[in-house]
PyMOL Python script that loads the backbone (N, CA, C, O; Angstrom):
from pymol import cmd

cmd.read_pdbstr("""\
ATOM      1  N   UNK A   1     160.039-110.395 120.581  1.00  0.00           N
ATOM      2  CA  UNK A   1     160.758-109.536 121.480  1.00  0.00           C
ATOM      3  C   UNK A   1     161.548-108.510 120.661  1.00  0.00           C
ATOM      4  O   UNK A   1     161.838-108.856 119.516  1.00  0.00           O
ATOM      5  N   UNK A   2     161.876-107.497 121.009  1.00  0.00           N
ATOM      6  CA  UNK A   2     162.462-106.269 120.283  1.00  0.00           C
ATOM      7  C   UNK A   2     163.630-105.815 121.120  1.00  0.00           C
ATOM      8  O   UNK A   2     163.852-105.484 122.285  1.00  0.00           O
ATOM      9  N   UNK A   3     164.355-105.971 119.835  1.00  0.00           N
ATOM     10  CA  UNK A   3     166.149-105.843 120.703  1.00  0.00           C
ATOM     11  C   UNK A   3     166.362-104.272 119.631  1.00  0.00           C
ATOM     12  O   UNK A   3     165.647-103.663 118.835  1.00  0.00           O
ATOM     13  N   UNK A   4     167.636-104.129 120.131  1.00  0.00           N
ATOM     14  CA  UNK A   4     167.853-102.454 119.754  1.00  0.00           C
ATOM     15  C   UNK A   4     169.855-102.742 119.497  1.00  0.00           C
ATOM     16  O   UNK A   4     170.689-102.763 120.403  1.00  0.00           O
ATOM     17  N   UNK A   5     170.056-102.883 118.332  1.00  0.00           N
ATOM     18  CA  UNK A   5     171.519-102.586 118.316  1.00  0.00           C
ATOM     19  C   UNK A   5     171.972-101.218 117.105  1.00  0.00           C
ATOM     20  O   UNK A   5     171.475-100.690 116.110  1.00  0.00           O
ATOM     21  N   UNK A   6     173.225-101.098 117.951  1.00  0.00           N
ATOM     22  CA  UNK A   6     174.268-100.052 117.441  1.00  0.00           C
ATOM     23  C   UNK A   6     175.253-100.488 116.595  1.00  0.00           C
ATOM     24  O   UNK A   6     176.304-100.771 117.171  1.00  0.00           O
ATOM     25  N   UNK A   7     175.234-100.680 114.967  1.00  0.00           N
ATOM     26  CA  UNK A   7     175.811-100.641 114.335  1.00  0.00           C
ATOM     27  C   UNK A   7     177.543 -99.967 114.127  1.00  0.00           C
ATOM     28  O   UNK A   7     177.875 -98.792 113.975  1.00  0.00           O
ATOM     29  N   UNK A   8     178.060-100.708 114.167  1.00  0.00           N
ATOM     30  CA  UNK A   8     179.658-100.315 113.779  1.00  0.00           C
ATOM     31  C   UNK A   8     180.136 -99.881 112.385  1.00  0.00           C
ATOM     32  O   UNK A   8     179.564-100.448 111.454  1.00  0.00           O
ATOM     33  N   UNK A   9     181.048 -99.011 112.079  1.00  0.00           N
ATOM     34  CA  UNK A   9     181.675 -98.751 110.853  1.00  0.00           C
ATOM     35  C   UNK A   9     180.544 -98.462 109.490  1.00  0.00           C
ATOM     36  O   UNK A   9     180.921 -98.603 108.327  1.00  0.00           O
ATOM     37  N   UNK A  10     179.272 -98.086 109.813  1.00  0.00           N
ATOM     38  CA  UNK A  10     178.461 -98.271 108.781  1.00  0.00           C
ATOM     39  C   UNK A  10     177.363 -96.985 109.066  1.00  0.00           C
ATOM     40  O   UNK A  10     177.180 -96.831 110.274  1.00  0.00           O
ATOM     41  N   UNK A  11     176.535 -95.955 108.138  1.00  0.00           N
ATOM     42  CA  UNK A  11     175.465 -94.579 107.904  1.00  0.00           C
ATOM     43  C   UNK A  11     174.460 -94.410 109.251  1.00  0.00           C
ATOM     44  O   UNK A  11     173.991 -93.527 109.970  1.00  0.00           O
ATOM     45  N   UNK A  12     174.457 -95.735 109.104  1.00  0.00           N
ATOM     46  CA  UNK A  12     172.807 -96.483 109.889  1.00  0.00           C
ATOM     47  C   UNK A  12     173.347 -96.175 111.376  1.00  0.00           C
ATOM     48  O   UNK A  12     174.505 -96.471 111.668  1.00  0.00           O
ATOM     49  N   UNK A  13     172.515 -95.597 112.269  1.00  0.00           N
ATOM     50  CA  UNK A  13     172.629 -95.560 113.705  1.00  0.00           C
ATOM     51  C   UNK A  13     172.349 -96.604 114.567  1.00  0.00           C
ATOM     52  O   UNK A  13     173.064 -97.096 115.441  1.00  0.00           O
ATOM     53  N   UNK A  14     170.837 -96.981 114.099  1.00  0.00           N
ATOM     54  CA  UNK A  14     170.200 -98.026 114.939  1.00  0.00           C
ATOM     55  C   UNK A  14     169.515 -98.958 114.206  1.00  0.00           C
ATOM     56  O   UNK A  14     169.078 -98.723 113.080  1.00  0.00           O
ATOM     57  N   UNK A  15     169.367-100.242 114.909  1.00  0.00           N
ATOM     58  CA  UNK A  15     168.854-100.950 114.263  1.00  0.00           C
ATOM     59  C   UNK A  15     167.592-101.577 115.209  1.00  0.00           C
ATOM     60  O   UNK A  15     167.991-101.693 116.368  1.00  0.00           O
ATOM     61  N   UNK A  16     166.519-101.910 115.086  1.00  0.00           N
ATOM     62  CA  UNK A  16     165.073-101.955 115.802  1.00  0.00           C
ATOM     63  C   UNK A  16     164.712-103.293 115.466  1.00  0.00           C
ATOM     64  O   UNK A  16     164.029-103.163 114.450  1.00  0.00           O
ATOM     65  N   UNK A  17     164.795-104.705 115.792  1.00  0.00           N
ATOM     66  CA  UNK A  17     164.357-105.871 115.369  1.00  0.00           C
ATOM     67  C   UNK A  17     163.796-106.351 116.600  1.00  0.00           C
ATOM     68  O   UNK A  17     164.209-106.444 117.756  1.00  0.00           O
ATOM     69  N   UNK A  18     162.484-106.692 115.864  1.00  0.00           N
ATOM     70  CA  UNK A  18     161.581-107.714 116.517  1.00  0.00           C
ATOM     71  C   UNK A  18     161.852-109.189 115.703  1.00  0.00           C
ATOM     72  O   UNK A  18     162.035-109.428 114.509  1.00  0.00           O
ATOM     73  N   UNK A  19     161.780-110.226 117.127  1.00  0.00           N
ATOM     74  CA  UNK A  19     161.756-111.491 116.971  1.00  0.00           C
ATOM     75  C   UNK A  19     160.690-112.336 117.351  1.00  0.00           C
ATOM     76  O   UNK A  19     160.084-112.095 118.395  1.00  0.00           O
ATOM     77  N   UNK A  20     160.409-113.214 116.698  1.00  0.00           N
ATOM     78  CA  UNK A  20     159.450-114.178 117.685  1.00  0.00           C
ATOM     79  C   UNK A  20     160.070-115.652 117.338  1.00  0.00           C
ATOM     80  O   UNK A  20     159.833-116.298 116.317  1.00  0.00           O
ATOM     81  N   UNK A  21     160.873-116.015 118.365  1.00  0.00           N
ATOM     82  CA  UNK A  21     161.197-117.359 118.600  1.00  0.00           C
ATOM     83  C   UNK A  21     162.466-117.162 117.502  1.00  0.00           C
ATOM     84  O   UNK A  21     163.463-116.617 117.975  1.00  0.00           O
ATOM     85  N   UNK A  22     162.517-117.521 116.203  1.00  0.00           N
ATOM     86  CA  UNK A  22     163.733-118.087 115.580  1.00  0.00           C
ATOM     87  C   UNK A  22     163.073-116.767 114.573  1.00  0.00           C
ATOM     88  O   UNK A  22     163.940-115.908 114.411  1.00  0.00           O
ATOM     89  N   UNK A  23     161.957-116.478 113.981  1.00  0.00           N
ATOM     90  CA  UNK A  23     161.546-115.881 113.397  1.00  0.00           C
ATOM     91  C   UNK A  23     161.621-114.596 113.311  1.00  0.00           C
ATOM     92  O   UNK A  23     161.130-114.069 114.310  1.00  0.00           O
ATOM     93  N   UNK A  24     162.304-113.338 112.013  1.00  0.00           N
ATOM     94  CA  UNK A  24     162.217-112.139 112.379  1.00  0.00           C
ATOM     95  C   UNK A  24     160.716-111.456 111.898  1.00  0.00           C
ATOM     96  O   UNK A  24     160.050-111.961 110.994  1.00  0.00           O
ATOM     97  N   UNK A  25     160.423-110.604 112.418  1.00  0.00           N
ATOM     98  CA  UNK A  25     159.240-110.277 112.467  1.00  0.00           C
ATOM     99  C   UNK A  25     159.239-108.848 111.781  1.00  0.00           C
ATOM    100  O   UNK A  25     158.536-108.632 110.794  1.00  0.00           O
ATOM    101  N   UNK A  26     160.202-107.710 112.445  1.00  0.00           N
ATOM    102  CA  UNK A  26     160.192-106.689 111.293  1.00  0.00           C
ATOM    103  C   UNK A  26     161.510-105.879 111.917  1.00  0.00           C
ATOM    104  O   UNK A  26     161.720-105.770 113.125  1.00  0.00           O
ATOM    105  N   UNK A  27     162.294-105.373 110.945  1.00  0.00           N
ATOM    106  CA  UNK A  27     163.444-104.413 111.376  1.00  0.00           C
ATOM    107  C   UNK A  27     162.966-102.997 110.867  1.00  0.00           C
ATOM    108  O   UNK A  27     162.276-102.703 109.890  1.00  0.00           O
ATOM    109  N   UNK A  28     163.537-102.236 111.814  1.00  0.00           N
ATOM    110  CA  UNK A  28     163.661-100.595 111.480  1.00  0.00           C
ATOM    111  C   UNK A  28     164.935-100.308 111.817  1.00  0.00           C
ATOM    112  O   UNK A  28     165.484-100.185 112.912  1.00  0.00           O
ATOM    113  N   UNK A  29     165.557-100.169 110.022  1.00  0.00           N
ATOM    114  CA  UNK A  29     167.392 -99.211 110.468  1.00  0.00           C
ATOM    115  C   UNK A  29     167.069 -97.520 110.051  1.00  0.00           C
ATOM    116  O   UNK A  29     166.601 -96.862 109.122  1.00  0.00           O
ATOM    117  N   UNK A  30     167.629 -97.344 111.340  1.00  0.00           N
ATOM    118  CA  UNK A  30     167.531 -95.502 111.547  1.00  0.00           C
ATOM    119  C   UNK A  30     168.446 -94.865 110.757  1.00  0.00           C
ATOM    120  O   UNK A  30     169.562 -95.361 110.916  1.00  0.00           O
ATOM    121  N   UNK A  31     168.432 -94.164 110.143  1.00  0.00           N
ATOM    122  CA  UNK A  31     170.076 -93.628 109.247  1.00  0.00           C
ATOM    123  C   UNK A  31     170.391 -94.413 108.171  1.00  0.00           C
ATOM    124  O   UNK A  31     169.838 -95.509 108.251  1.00  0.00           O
ATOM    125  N   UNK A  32     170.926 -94.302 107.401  1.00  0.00           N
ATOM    126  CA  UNK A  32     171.811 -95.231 106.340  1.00  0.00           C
ATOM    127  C   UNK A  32     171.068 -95.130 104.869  1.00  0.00           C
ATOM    128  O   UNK A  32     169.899 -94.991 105.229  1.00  0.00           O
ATOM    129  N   UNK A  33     171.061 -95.124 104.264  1.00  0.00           N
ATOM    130  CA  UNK A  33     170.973 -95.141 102.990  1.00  0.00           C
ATOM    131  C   UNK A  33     169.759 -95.589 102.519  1.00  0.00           C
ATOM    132  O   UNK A  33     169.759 -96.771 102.174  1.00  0.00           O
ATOM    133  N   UNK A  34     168.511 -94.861 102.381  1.00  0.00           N
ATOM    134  CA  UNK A  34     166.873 -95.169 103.052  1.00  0.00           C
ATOM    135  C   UNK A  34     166.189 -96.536 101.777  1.00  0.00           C
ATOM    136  O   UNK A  34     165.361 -97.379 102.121  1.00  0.00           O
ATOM    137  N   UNK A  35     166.645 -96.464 100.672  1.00  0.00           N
ATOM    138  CA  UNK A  35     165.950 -97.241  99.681  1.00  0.00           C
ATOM    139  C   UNK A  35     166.398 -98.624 100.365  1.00  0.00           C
ATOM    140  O   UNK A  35     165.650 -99.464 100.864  1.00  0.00           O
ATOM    141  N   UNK A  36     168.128 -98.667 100.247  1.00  0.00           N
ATOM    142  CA  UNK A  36     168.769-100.103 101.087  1.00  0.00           C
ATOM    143  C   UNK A  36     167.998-100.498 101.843  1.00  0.00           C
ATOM    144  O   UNK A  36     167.256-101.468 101.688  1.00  0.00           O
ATOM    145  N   UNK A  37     168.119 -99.410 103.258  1.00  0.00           N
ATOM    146  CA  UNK A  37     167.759-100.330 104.241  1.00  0.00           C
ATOM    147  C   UNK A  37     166.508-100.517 104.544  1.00  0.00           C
ATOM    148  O   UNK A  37     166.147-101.410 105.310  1.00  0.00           O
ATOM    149  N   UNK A  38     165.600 -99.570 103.891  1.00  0.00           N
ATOM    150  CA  UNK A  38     164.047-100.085 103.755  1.00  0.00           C
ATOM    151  C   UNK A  38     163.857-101.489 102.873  1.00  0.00           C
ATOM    152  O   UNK A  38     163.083-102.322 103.346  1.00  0.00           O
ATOM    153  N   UNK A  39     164.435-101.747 101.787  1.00  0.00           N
ATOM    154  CA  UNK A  39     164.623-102.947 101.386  1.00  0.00           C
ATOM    155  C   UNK A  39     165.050-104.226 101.727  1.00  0.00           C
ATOM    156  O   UNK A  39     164.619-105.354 101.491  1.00  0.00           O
ATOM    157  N   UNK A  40     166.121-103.724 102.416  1.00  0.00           N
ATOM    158  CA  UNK A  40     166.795-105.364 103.110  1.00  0.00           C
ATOM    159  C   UNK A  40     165.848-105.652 104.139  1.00  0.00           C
ATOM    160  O   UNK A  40     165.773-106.843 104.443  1.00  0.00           O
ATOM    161  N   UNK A  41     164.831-104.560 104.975  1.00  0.00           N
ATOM    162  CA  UNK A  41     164.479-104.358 106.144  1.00  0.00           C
ATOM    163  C   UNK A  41     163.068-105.518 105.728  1.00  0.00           C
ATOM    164  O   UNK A  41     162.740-106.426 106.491  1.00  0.00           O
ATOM    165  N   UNK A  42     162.270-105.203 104.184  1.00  0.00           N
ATOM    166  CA  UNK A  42     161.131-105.767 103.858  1.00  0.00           C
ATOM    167  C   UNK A  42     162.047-107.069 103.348  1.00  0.00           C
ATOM    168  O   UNK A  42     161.308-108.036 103.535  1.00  0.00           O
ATOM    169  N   UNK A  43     162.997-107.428 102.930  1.00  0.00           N
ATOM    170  CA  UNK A  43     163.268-108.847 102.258  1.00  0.00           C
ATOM    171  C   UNK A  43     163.494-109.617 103.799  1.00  0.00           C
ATOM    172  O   UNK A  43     163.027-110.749 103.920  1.00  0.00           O
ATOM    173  N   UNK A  44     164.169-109.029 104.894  1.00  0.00           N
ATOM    174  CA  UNK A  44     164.404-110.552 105.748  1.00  0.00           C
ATOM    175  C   UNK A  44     162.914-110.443 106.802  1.00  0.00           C
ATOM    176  O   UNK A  44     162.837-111.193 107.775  1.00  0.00           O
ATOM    177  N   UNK A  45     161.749-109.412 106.478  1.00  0.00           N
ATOM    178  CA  UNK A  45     160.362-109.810 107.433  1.00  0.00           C
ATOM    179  C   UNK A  45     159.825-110.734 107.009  1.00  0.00           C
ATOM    180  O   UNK A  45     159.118-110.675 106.003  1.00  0.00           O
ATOM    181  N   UNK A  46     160.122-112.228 107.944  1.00  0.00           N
ATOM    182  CA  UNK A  46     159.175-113.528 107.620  1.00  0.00           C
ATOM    183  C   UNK A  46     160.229-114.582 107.636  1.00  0.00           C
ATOM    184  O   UNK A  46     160.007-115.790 107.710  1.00  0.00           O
ATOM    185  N   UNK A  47     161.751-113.834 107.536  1.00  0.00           N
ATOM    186  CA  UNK A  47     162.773-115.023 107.752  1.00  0.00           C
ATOM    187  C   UNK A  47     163.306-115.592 108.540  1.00  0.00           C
ATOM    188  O   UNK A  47     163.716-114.857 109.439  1.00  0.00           O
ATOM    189  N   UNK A  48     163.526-116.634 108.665  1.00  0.00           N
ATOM    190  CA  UNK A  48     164.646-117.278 109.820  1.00  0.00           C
ATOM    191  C   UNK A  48     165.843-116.636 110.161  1.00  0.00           C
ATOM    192  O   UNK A  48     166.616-116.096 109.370  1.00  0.00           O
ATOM    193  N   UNK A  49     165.934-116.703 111.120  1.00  0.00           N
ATOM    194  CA  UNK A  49     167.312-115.405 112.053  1.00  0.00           C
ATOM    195  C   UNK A  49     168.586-116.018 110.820  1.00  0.00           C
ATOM    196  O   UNK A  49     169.172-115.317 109.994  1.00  0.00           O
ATOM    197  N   UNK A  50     168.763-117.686 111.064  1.00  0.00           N
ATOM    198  CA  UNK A  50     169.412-118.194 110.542  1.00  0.00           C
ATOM    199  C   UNK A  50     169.597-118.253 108.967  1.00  0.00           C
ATOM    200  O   UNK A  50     170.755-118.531 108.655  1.00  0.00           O
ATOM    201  N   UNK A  51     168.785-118.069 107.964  1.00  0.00           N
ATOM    202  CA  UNK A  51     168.506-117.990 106.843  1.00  0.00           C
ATOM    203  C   UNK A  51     169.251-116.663 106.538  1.00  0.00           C
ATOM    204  O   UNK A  51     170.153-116.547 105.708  1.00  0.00           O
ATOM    205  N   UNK A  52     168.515-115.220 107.691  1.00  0.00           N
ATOM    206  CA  UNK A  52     168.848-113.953 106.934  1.00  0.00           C
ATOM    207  C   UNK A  52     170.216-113.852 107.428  1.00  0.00           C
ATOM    208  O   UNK A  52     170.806-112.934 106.858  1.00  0.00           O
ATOM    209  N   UNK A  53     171.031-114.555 108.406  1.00  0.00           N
ATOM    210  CA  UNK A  53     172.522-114.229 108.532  1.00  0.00           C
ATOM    211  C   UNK A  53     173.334-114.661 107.711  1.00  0.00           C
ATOM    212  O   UNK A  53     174.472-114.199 107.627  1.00  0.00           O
ATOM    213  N   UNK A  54     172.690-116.055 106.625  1.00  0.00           N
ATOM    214  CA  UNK A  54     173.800-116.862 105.942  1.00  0.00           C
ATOM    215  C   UNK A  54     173.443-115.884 104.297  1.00  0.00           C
ATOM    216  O   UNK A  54     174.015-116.037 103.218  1.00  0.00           O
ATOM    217  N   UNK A  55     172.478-115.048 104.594  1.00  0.00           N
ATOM    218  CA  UNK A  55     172.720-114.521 103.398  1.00  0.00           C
ATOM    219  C   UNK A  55     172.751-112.414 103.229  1.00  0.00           C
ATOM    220  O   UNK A  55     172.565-111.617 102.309  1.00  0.00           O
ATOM    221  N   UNK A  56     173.122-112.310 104.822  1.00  0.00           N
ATOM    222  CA  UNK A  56     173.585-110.930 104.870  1.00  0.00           C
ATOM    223  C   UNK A  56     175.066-111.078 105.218  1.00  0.00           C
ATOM    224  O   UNK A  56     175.786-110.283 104.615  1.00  0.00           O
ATOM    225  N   UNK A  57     175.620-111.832 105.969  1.00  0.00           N
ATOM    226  CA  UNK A  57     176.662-111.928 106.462  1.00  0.00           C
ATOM    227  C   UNK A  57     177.791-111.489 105.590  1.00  0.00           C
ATOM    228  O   UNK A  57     178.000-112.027 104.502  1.00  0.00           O
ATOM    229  N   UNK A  58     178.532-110.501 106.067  1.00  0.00           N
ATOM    230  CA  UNK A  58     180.157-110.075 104.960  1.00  0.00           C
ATOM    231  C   UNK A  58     179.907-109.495 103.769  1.00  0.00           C
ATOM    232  O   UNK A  58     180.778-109.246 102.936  1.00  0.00           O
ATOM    233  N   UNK A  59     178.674-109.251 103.641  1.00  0.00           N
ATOM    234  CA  UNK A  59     178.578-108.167 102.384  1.00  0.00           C
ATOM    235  C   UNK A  59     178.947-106.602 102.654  1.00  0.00           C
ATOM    236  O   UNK A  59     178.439-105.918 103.544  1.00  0.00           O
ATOM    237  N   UNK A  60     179.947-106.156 101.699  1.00  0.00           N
ATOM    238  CA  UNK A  60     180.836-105.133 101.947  1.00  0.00           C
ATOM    239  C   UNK A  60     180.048-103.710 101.529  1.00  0.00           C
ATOM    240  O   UNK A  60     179.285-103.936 100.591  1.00  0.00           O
ATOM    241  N   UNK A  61     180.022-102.515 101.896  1.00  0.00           N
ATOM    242  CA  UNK A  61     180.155-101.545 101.592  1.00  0.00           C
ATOM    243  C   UNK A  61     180.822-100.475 100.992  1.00  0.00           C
ATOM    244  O   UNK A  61     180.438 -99.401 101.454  1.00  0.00           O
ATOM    245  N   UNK A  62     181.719-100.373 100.090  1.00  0.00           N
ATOM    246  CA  UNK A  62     182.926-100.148  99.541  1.00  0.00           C
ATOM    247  C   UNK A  62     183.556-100.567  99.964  1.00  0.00           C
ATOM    248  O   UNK A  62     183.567-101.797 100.009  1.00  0.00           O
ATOM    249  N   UNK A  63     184.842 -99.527 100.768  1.00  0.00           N
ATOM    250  CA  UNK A  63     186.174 -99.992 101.538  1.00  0.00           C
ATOM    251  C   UNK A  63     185.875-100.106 102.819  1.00  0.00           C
ATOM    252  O   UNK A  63     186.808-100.003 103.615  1.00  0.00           O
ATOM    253  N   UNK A  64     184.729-100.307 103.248  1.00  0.00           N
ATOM    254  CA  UNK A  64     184.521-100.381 104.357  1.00  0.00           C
ATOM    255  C   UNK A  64     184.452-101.307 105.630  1.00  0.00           C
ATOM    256  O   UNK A  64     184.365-101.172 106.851  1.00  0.00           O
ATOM    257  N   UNK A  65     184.584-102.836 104.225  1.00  0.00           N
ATOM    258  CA  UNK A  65     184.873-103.838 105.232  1.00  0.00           C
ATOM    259  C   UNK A  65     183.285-104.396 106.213  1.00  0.00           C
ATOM    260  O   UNK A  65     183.105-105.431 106.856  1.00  0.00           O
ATOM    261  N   UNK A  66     182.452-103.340 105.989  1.00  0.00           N
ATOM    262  CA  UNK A  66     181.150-104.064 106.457  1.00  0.00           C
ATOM    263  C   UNK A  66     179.595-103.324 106.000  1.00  0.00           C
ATOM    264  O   UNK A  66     179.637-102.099 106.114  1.00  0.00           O
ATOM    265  N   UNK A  67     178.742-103.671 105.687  1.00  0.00           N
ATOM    266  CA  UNK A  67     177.558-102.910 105.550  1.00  0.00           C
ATOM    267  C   UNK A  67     176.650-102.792 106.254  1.00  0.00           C
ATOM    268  O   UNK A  67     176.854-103.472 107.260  1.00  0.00           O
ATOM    269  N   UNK A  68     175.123-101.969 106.323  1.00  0.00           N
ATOM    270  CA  UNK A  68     173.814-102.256 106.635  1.00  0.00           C
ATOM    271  C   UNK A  68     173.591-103.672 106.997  1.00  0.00           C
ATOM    272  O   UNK A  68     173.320-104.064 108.132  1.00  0.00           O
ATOM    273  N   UNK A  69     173.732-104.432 105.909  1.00  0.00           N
ATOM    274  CA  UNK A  69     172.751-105.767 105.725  1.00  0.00           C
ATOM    275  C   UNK A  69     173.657-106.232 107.016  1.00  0.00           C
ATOM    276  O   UNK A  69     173.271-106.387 108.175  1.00  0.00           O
ATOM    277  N   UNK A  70     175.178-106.436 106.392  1.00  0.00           N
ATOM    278  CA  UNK A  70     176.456-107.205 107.480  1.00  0.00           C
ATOM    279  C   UNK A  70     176.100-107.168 108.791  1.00  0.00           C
ATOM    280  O   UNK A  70     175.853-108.146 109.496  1.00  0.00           O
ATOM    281  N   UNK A  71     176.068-105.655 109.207  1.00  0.00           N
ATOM    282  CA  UNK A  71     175.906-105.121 110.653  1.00  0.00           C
ATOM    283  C   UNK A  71     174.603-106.066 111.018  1.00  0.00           C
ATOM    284  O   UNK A  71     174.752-106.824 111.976  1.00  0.00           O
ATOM    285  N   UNK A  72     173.105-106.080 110.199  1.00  0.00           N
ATOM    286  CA  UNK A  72     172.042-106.500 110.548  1.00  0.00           C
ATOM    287  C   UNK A  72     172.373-107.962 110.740  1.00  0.00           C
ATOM    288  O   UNK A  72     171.578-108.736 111.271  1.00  0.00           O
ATOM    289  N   UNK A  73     173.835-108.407 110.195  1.00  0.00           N
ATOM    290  CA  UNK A  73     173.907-110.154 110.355  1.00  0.00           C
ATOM    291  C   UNK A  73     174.591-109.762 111.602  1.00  0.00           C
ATOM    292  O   UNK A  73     174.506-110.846 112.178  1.00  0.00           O
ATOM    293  N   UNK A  74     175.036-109.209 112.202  1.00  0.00           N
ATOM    294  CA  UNK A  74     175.950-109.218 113.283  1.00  0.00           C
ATOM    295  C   UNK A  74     174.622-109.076 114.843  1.00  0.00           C
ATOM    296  O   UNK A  74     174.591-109.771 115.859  1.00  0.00           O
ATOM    297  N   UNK A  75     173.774-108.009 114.468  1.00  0.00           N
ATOM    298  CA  UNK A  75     172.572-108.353 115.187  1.00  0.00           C
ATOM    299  C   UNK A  75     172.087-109.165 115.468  1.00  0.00           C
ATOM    300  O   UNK A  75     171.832-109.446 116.639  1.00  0.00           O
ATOM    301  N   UNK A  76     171.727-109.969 114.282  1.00  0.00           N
ATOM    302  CA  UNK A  76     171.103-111.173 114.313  1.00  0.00           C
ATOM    303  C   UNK A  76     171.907-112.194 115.349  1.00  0.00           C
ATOM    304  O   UNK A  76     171.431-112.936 116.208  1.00  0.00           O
ATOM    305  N   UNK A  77     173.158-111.995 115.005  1.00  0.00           N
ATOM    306  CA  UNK A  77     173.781-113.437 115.674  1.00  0.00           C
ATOM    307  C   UNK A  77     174.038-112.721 117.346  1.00  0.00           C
ATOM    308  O   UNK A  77     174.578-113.305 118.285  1.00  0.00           O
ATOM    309  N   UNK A  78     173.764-112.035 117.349  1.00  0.00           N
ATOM    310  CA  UNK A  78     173.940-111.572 118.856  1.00  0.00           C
ATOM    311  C   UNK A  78     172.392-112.030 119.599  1.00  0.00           C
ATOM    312  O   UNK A  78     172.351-112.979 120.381  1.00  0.00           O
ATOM    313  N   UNK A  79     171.343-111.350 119.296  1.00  0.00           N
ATOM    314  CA  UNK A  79     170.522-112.107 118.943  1.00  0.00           C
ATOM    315  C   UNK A  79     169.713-113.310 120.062  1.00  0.00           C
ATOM    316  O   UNK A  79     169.108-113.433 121.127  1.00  0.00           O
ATOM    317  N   UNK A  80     170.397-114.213 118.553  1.00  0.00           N
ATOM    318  CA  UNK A  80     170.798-115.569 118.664  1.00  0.00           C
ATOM    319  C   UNK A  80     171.408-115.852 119.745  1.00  0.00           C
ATOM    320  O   UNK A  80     170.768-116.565 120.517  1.00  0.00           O
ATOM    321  N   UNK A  81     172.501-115.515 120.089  1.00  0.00           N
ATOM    322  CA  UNK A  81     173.466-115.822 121.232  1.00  0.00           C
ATOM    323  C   UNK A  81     172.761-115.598 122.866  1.00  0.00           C
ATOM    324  O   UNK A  81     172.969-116.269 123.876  1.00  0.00           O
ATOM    325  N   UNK A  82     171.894-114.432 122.682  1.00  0.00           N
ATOM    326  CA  UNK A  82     171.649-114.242 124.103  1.00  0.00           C
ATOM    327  C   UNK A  82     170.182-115.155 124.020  1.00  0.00           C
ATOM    328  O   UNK A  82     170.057-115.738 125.097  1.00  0.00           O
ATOM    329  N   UNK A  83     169.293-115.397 123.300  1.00  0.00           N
ATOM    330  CA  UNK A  83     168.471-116.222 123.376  1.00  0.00           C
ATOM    331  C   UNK A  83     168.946-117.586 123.961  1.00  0.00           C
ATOM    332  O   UNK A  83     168.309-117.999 124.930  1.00  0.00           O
ATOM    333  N   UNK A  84     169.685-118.123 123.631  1.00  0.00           N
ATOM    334  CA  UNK A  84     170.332-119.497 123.972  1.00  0.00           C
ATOM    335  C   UNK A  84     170.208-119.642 125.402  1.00  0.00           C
ATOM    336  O   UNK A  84     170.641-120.650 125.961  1.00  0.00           O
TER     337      UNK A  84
END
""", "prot")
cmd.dss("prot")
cmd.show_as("cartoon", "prot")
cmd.util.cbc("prot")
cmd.orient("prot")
């Protein structure tokens, strides 16, 4: 299924994730810093929702208090939440 979130405090506009079941399947972040988020985007296709939040979660962007990856953990657990 393909959910669509709006990133807070962070380059990136949108974020485009397909799921299947617990499994992410592939993200597209619109905006933000293109090598990053094409990268983080190919490291969590094939991971557990749960896997890629315990290891995007709270990673900072300078002073910014949140990043790309962060925001993509904040997706994730939303996610998560409405699946339930």
């Amino acid at each position: 299924m393909e959910y669509r979130y709006k990133p807070q405090g962070v380059c990136s506009m949108e974020m485009i994730i397909d799921v299947d079941n617990d499994t992410i399947q592939s993200v597209k972040i619109i905006g933000g810093c293109p090598g990053n988020t094409v990268g983080v985007s190919n490291l969590v296709k094939g991971m557990k929702i749960d896997e890629a939040i315990s290891k995007l979660k709270g990673i900072p962007c300078g002073i910014k208090g949140t990043s790309c990856p962060d925001q993509l953990s904040k997706a994730l657990e939303k996610i998560k939440q409405e699946s339930i």
